[in-house]
C-alpha positions in Angstrom: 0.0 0.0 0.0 3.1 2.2 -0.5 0.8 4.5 -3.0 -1.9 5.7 -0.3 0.4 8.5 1.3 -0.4 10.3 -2.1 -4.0 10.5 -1.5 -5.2 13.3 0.8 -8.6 13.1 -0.1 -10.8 14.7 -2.4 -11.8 19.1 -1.6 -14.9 20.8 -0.8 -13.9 22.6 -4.1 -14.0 19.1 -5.9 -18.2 19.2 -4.4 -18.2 23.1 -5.4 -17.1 22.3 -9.3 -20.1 19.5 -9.7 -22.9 21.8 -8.3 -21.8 24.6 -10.4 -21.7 22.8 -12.8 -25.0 21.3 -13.1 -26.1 25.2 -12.8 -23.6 25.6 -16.0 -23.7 23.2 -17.9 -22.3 24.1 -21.0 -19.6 24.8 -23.2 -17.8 27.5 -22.3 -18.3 27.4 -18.6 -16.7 24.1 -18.4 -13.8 25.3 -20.8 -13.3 28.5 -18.2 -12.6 26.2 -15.2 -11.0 23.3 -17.2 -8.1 24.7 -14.7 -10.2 23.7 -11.8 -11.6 20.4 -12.9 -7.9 19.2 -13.5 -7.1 20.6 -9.7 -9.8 19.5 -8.0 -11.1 16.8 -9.5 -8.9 14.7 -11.7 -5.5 15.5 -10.1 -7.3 13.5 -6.7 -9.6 11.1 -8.7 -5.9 9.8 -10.3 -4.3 9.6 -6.7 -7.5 7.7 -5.5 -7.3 5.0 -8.2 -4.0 4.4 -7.4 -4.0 3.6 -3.8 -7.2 2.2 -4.2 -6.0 -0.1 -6.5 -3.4 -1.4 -4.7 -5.6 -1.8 -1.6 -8.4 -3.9 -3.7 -5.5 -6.2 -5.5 -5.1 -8.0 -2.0 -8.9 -8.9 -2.5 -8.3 -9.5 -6.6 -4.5 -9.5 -8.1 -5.8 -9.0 -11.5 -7.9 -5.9 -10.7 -7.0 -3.1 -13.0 -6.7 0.8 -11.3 -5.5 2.9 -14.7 -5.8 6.3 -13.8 -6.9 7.6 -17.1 -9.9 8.3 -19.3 -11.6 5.8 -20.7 -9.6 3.3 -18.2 -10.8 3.7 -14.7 -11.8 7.4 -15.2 -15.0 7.8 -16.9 -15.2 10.6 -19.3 -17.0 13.8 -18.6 -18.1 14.3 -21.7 -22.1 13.0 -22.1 -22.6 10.8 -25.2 -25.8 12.6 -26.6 -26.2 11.7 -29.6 -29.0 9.8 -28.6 -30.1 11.6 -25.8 -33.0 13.8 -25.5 -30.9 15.9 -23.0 -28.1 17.7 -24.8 -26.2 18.5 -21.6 -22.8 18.1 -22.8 -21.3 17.0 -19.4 -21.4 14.2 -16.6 -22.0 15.8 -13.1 -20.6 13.6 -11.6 -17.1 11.7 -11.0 -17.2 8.1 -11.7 -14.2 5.5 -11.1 -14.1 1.6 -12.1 -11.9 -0.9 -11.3 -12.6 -4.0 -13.3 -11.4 -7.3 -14.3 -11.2 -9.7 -16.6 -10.3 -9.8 -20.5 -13.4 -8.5 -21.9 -13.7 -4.7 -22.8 -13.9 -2.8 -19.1 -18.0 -2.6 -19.4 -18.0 -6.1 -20.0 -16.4 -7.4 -16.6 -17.5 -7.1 -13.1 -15.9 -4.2 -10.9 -15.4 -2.1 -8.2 -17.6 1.4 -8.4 -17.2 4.8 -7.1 -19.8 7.8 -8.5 -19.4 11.0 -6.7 -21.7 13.9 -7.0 -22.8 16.9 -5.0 -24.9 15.4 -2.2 -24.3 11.4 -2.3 -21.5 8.8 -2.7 -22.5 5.5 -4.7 -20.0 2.6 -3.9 -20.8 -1.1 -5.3 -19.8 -3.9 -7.9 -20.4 -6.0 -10.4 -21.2 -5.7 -13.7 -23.6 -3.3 -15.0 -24.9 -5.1 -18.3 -24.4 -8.6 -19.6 -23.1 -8.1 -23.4 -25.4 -11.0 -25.2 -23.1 -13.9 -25.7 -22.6 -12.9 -21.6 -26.3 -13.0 -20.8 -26.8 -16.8 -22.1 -23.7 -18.1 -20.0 -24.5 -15.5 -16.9 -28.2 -17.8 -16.8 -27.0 -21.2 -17.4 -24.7 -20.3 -14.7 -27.8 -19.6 -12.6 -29.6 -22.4 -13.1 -26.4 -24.9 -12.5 -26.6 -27.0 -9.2 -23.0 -25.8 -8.4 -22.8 -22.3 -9.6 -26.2 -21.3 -9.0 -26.4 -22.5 -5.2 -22.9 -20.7 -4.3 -24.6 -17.4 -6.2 -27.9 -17.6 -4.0 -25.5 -18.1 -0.7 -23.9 -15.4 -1.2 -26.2 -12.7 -2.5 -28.2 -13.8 0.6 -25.4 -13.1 2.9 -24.2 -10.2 1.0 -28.1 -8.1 1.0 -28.2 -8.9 5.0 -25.6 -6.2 5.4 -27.6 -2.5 5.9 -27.9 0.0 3.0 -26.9 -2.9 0.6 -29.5 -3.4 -2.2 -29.2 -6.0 -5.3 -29.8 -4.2 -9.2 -29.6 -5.1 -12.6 -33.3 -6.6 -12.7 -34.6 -5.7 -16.0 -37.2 -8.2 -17.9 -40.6 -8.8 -16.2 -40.7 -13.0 -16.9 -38.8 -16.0 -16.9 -37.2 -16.4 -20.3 -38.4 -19.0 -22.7 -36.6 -22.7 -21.7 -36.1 -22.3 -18.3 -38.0 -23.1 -15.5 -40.0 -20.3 -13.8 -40.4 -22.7 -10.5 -36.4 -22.8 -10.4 -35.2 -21.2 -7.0 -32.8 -18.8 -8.5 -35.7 -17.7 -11.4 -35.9 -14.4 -9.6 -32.0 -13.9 -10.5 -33.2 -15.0 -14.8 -34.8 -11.6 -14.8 -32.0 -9.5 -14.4 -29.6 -8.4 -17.6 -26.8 -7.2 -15.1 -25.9 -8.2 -11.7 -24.5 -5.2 -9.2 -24.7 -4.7 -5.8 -24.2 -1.2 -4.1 -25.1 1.3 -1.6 -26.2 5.3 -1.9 -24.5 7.6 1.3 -24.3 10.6 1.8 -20.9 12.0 1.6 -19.1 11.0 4.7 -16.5 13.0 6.5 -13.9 10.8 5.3 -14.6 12.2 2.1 -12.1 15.1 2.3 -9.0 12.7 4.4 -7.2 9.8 3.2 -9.5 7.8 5.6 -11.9 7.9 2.3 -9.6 4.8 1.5 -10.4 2.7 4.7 -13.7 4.0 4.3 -14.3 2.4 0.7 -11.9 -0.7 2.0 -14.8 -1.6 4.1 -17.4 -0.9 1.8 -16.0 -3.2 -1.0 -14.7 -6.2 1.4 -17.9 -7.6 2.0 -18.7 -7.5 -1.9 -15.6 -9.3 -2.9 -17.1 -12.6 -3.6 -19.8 -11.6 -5.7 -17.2 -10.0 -7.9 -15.3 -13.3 -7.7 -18.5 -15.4 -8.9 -18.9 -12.9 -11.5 -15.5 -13.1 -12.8 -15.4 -17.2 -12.7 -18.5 -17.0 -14.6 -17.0 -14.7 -17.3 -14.3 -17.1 -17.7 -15.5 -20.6 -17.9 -16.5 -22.4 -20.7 -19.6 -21.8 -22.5 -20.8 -24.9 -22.8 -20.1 -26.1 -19.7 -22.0 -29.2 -18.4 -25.5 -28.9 -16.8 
């Protein structure tokens, strides 16, 4: 953990520059205090990913913590091109720490989203790209893999402010069983758990790391299930 002496936190000027900027979001507001988004929030966010990234590679060696855009650092800059809402920016920071061999949004992580008044910390993987989706529900279903994913999510949702997402279609899909004890789980296209908080003092020390530590511990097997899943066989036996 020899990077975490670098972190010192993140500002109250880091909370300032998302606030104003959901009053300003535009062009050349943002281009005025490109200055102060560098200072307060990506010269942090990069120090964060870094000593974060060495504290969760005790949980997973193979985690990756890049601080960069389009790596761990999610862009700013709002894709809205399909969007009825032309706001041009994020207002909010968002950091990911993923793993696995598949593009980053394809693997399960480890999620931070700051904004103005909350903290979002979870993992797993957001959406199931379709060849994904198939395995992710045969993996469900198994006697084996199944069973160990129902264990855990059980033990995982008893701990307070946790809550389980990703559920998206409203019935069992065709071929499998809507009696199966894990059907519940067939409905989702993702799999995440996570918790909403309010920022927390720690926010502005380096005790945000120990503070996130113990947020993520606890979720570190699901991650693990989610990455054993992404790597077996396809077509492995029933």
């Amino acid at each position: 953990m020899s990077n975490e002496s670098n972190f010192k936190g993140f500002s109250k000027e880091t909370i300032d520059f998302f606030h104003n900027l959901r009053k300003n979001n535009n062009k050349d507001w943002f281009h005025s205090h490109k200055k102060d988004y560098e200072t307060f929030v990506m010269e942090p966010a990069r120090t964060f990913i870094t000593a974060m990234g060495s504290r969760l590679r005790s949980l997973s060696p193979d985690i990756n913590a890049i601080p960069k855009v389009n790596k761990s650092l999610f862009r700013i800059s709002r894709d809205i091109r399909f969007s009825p809402d032309k706001s041009p920016y994020k207002t909010h920071l968002g950091i990911f720490f993923w793993e696995g061999n598949r593009p980053r949004m394809e693997c399960s992580g480890f999620y931070f989203h700051l904004e103005p008044h909350k903290l979002i910390l979870g993992v797993g993987l957001y959406m199931f790209p379709r060849q994904l989706l198939d395995h992710y529900r045969k993996s469900v279903i198994h006697p084996e893999y199944g069973k160990e994913l129902s264990i855990l999510l059980k033990k995982t949702l008893k701990i307070k402010g946790f809550s389980l997402g990703g559920e998206h279609y409203k019935r069992v899909p065709a071929g499998y069983d809507p009696s199966h004890p894990n059907a519940r789980l067939l409905l989702h296209n993702g799999l995440h758990v996570g918790q909403e908080i309010g920022l927390p003092d720690e926010l502005y020390s380096s005790r945000l790391l120990e503070y996130c530590w113990k947020k993520y511990r606890p979720l570190a097997p699901l991650h693990r299930w989610l990455v054993s899943m992404s790597s077996r066989k396809p077509q492995f036996k029933m």
